[in-house]
C-alpha positions in Angstrom: 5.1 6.9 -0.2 5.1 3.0 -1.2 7.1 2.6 1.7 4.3 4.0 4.5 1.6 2.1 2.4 3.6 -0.8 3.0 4.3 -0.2 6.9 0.4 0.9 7.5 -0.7 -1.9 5.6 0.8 -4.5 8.2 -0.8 -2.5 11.1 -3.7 -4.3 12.7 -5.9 -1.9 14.8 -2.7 -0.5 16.9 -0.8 -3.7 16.6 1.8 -5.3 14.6 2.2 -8.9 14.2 6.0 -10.1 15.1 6.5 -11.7 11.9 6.1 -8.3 10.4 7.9 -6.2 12.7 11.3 -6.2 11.5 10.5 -5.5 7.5 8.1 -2.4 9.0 10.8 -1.5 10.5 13.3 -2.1 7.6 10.9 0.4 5.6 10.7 3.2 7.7 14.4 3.2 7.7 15.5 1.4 10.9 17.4 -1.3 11.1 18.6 -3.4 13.8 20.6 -5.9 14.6 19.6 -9.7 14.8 20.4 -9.6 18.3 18.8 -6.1 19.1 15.9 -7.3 17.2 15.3 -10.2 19.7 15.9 -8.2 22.7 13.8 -5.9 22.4 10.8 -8.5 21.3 11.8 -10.4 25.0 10.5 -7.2 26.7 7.2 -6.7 23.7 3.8 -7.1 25.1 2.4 -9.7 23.3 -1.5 -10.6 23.0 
C-alpha cells in the first residue's frame, strides 16, 4: 500500500516529473535498464 502512496504521491495532475519517473517506476515493480530508461524518455512528451 506504501508503495502506491508513494507512486501517486509524485503524480502531478496526469503528469510525472522525469526526475521521478524511474523510482515510480521502481515501486510499482518495473525496472529498466539505464539505457532503456533513456530511450524511452527521447520519445516522452515533455511540457
Amino acid at each position: 500500500m506504501q508503495e502506491a502512496l508513494d507512486v501517486i504521491s509524485k503524480v502531478e495532475g496526469d503528469k510525472i516529473a522525469v526526475s521521478h519517473l524511474e523510482s515510480a517506476l521502481a515501486n510499482i515493480g518495473i525496472t529498466l535498464p539505464k539505457g532503456e530508461l533513456e530511450e524511452a524518455l527521447k520519445h516522452a512528451t515533455v511540457d
